[in-house]
C-alpha positions as CSV (number, residue, x, y, z in Angstrom):
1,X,-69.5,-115.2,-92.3
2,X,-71.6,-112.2,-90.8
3,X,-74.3,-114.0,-89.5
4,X,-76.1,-110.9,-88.6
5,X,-76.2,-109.5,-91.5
6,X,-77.5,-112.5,-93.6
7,X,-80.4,-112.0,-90.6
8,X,-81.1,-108.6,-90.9
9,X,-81.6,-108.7,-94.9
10,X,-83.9,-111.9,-94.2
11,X,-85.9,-110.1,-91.9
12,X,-85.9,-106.4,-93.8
13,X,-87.4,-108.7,-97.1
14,X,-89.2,-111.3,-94.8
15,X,-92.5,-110.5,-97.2
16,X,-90.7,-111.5,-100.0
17,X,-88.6,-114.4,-98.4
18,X,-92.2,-115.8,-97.2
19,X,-93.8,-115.5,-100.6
20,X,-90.0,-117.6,-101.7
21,X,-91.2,-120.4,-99.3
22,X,-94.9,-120.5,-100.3
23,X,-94.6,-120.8,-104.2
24,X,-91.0,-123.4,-103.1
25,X,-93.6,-125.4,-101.1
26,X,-96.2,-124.9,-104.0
27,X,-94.1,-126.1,-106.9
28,X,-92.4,-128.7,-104.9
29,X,-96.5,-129.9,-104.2
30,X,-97.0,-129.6,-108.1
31,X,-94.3,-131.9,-108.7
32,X,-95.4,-134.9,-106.9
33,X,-99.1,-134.3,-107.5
34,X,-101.2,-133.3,-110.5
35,X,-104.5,-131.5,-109.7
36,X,-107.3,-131.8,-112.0
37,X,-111.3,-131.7,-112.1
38,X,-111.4,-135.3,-110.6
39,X,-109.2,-134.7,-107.9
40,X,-105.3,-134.8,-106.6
41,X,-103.5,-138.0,-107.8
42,X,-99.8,-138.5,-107.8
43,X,-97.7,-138.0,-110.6
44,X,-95.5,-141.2,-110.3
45,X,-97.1,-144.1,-109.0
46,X,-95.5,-146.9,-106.5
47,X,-94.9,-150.1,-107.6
48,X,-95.7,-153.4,-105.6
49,X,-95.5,-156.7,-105.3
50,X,-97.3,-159.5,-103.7
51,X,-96.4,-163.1,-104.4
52,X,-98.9,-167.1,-104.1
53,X,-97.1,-170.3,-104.2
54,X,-98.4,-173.6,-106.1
55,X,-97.4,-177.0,-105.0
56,X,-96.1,-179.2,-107.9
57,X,-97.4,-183.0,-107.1
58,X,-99.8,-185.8,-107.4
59,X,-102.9,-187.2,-105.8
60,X,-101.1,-189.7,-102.9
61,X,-99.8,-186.7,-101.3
62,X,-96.4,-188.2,-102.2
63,X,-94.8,-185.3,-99.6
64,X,-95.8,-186.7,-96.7
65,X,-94.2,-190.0,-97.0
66,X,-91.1,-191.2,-95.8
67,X,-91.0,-194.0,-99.0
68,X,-92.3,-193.4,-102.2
69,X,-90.8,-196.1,-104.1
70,X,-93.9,-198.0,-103.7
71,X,-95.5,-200.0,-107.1
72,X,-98.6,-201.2,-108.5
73,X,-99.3,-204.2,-111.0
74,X,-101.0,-203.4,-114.4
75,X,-101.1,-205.2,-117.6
76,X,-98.7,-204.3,-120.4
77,X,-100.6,-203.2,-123.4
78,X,-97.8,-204.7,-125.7
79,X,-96.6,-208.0,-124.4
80,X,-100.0,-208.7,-122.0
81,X,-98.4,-209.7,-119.2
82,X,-98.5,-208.3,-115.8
83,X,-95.7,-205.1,-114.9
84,X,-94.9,-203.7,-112.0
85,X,-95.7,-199.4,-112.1
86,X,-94.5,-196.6,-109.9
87,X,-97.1,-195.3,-107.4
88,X,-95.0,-192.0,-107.6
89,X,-93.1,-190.0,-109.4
90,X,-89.5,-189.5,-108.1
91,X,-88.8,-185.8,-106.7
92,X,-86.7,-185.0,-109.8
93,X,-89.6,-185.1,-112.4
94,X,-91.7,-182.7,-109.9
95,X,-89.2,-180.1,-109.5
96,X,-88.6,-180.4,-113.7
97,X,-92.6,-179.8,-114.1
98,X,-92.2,-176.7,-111.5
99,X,-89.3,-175.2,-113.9
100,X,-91.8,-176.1,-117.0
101,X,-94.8,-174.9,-115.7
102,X,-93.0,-171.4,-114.4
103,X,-92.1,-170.8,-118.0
104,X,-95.6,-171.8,-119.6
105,X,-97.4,-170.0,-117.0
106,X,-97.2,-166.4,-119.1
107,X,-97.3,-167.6,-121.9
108,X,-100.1,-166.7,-124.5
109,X,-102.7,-169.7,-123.8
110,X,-101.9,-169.5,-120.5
111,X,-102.9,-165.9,-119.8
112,X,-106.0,-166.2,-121.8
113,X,-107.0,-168.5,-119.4
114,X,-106.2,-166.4,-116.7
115,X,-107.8,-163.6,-118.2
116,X,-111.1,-165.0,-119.4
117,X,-113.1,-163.1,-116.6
118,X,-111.4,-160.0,-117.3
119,X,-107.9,-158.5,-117.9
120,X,-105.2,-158.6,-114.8
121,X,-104.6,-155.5,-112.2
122,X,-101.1,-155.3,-113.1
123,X,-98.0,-157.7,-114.3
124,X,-97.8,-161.3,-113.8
125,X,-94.6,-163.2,-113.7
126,X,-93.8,-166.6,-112.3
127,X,-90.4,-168.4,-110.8
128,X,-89.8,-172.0,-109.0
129,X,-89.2,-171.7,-105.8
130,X,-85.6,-172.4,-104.4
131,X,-84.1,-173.0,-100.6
132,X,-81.8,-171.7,-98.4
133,X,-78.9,-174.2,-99.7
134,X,-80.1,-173.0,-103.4
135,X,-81.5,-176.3,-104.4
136,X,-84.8,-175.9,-106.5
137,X,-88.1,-176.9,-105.0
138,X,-91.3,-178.2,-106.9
139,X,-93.3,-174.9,-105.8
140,X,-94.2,-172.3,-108.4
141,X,-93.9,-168.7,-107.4
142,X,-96.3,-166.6,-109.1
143,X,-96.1,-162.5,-108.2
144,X,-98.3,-159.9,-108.7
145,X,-97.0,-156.2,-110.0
146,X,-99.1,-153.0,-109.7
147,X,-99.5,-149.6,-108.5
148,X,-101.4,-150.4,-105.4
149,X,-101.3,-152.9,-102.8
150,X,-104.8,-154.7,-103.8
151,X,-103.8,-154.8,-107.5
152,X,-100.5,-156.8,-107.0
153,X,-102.9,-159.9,-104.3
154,X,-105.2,-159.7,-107.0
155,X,-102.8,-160.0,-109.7
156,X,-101.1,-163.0,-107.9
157,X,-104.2,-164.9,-106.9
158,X,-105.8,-164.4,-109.9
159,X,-102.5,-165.8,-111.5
160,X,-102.5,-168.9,-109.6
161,X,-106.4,-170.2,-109.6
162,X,-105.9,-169.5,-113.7
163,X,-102.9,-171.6,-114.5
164,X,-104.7,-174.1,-112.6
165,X,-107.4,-174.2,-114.5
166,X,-105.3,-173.6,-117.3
167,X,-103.8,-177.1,-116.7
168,X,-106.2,-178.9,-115.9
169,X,-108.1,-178.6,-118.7
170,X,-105.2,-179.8,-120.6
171,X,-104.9,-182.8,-119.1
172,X,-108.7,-183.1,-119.8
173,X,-108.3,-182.6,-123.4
174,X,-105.4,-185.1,-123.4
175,X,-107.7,-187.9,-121.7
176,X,-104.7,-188.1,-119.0
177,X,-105.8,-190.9,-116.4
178,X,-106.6,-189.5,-113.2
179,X,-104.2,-191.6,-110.9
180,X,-101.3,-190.4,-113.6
181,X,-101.8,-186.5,-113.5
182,X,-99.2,-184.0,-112.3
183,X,-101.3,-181.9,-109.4
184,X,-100.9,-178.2,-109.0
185,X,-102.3,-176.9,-105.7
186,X,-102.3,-173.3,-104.3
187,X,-100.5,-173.7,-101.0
188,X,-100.3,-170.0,-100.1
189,X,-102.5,-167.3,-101.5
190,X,-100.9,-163.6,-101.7
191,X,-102.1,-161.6,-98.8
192,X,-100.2,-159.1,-98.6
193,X,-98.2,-156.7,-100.6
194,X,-94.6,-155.3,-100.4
195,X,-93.6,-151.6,-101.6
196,X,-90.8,-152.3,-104.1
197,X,-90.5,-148.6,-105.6
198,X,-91.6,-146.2,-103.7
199,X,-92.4,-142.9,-105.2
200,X,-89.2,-140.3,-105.4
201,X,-88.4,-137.2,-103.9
202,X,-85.7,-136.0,-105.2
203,X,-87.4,-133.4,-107.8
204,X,-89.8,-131.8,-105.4
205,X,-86.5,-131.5,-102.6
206,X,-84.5,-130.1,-105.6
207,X,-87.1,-127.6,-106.8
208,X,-88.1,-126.4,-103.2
209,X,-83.5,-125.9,-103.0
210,X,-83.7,-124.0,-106.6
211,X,-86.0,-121.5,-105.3
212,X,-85.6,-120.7,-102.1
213,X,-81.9,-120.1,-103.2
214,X,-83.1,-117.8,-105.6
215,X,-85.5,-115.8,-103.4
216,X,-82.7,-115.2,-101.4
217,X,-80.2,-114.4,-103.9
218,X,-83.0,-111.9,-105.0
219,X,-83.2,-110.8,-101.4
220,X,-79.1,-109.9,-101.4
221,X,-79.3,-108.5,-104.9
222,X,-81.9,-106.2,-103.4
223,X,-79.8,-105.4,-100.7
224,X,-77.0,-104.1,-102.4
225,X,-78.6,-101.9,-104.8
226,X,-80.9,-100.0,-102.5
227,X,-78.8,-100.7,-99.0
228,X,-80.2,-99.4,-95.4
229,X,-78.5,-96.0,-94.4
230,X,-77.1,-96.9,-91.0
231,X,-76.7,-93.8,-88.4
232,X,-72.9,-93.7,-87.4
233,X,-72.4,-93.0,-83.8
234,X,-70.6,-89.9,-83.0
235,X,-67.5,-89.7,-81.9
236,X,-66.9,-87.3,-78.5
237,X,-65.9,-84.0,-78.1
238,X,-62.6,-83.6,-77.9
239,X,-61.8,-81.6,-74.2
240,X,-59.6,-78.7,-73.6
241,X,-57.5,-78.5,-71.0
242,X,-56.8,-74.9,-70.2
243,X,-53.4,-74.3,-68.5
244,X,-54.2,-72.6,-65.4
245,X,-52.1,-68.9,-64.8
């Protein structure tokens, strides 16, 4: 490889080699953004994420005690006499309303709830909540998805304070006593948003390669039709020796 001559038709076409890299860098530009009247906005957008939890319980706050199995006395409706009635429900049922309420939460009555005040940033999705040994918790995950950091909090937040209103006012509807209600609470709003897709380069990179190559294939092309006439040094003259008489 004759490094010095790759240089020296670089540099004898440098104008049109720098012209190469200008409309490279241009179209490689193009190719991310997209410049219009209102401005310079990117062509693919990023996608993120930002997630609240809700707490699946009761009014007790059943989670901080050590014993739950604690009972109170109330008269059967059927037989009259005096029963003996939970105080709380056991773990199990709370992490089965988590599962239910994950799966009701985008569903069609839900999200018109959610979205009486107007529609949603982005994409709303909800999952229970497990822990590091896999076991499921009674905490509903609800995430935000958008194209901006703000739209996927919004998303999320928004997501949670409707399905809580969503379920309470079922349990209004349904006349549910008050000291036998299942309790969802926002525990942790979303705050903050994570980049999940971040925008690609691989087309600008590729069209910035696919022109400069051919700028310089150009360049060599050139070269070899119309090549530089090179002065060839000349040789020495060739000394006579005369015999002397």
């Amino acid at each position: 490889m004759d490094l010095q001559l790759y240089f020296r038709v670089l540099w004898r076409f440098r104008f049109l080699v720098a012209i190469g890299v200008l409309a490279a860098l241009a179209l490689s530009a193009l190719s991310l953004v997209s410049v219009s009247g209102s401005g310079v906005t990117y062509r693919q957008a990023e996608v993120w994420t930002s997630s609240a939890k809700l707490l699946v319980s009761q009014d007790g706050f059943p989670e901080g005690r050590s014993i739950t199995e604690q009972y109170k006395f109330v008269i059967d409706e059927v037989t009259g006499k005096e029963v003996a009635q939970p105080l709380f429900a056991s773990s199990t049922r709370f992490r089965e309303l988590a599962a239910l309420y994950a799966a009701l939460a985008t569903t069609d009555p839900a999200i018109a709830v959610i979205t009486n005040d107007g529609p949603l940033p982005g994409a709303l999705s909800a999952a229970t909540m497990s822990s590091s040994d896999g076991d499921s918790l009674p905490v509903v995950v609800m995430t935000g998805t958008a194209t901006s950091p703000g739209a996927a909090v919004a998303t999320a937040n928004r997501g949670a304070a409707g399905f809580v209103r969503y379920l309470e006012r079922g349990q209004a509807r349904s006349d549910i006593p008050q000291d036998t209600r299942a309790t969802v609470t926002v525990v942790e709003q979303a705050s903050g948003a994570v980049l999940l897709v971040p925008r690609k380069l691989t087309r600008p990179i590729f069209i910035f390669l696919a022109v400069m190559m051919a700028v310089l294939g150009l360049a060599f092309v050139l070269e070899n039709m119309r090549p530089r006439v090179r002065p060839v040094a000349s040789e020495p003259e060739a000394t006579v020796l005369r015999r002397t008489a």
